[in-house]
C-alpha positions as CSV (number, residue, x, y, z in Angstrom):
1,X,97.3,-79.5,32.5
2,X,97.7,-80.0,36.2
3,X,98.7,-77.8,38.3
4,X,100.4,-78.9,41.8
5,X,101.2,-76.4,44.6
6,X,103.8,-77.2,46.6
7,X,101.9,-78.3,49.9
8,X,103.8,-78.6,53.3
9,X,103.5,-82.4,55.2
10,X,101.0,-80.6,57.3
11,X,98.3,-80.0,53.9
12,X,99.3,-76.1,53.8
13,X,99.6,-75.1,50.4
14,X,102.1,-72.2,50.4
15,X,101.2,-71.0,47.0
16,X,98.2,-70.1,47.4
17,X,98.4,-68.7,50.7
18,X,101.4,-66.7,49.4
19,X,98.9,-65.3,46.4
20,X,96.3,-64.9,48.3
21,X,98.6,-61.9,50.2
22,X,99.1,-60.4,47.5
23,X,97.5,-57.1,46.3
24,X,93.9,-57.8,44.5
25,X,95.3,-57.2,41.0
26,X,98.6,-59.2,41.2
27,X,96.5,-61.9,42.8
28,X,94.0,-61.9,39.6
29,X,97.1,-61.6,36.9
30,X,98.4,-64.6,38.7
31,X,95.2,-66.8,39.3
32,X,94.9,-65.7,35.0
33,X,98.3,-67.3,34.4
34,X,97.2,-70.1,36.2
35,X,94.1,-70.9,34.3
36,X,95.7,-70.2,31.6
37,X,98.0,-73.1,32.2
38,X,95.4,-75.5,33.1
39,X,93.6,-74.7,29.7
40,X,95.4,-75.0,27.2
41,X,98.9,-76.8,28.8
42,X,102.7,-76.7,27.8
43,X,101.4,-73.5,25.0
44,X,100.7,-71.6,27.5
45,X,103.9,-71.0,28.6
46,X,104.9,-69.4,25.1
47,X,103.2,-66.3,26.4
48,X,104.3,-66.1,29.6
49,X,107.1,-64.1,30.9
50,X,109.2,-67.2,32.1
51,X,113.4,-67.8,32.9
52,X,114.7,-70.8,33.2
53,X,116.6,-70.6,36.6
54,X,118.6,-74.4,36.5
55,X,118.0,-77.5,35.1
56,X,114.3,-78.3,34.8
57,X,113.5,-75.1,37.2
58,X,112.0,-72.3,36.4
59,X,110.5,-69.0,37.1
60,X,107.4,-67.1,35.9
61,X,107.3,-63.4,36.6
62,X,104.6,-61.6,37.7
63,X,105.2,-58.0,38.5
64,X,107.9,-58.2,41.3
65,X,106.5,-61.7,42.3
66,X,108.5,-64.8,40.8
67,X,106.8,-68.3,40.5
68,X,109.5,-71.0,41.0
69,X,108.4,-74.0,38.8
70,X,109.2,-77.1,37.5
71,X,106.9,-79.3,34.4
72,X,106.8,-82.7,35.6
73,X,105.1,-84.0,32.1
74,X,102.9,-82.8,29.2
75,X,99.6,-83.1,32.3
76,X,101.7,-81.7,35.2
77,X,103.1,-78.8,36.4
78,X,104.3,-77.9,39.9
79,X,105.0,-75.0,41.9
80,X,107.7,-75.2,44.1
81,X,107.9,-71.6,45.5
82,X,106.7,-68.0,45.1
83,X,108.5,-65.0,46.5
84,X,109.3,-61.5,45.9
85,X,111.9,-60.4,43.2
86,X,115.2,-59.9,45.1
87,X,118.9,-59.5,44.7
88,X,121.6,-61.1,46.1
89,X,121.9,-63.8,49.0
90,X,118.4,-63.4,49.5
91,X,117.8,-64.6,45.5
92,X,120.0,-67.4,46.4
93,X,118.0,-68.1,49.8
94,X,114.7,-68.3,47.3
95,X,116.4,-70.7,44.6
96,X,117.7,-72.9,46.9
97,X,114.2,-73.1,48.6
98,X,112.8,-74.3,45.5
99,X,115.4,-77.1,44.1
100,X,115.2,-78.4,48.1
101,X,111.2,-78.6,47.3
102,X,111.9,-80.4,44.1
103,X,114.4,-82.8,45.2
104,X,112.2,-83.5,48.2
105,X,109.1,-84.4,46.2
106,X,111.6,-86.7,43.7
107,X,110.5,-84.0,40.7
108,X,114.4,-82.9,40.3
């Protein structure tokens, strides 16, 4: 499977720049979920702690780090947003981020 990170008009890929913050052992249990999706596809996601948030949105948790996704097709998968768990009007900020993403790249 496919993985797209969402990627600002500019060519910076938030995602992994977001990751790649992250403290050495969240940033290896993610970058493992990840392979894990690109090898072996829509199974993958049996084992993974995911929620659907709305619609075809999504979230995979990882520790307090949440994954905002969407699966375009049985080859594609994209990552709209990545943030820290959090309550409230922030959690709303966050969601909000994502469906904008996914309505912006025509994938909602």
């Amino acid at each position: 499977m496919v993985i797209y990170d969402y990627t600002t008009s500019g060519g910076k890929n938030l995602i992994k720049t977001y990751i790649d913050k992250l403290p050495k052992k969240e940033q290896l249990e993610i970058y493992e979920i990840r392979n894990e999706i690109r090898e072996r596809g829509i199974e993958a996601f049996e084992k993974i702690n995911t929620r659907q948030l709305r619609g075809k949105l999504w979230e995979i948790k990882v520790s307090q780090t949440r994954m905002m996704y969407v699966v375009i097709n049985k080859e594609g998968v994209a990552f709209l947003h990545i943030c820290k768990k959090q309550k409230g009007k922030a959690e709303i900020k966050e969601l909000s981020t994502a469906i904008k993403r996914a309505e912006k790249e025509k994938i909602i």
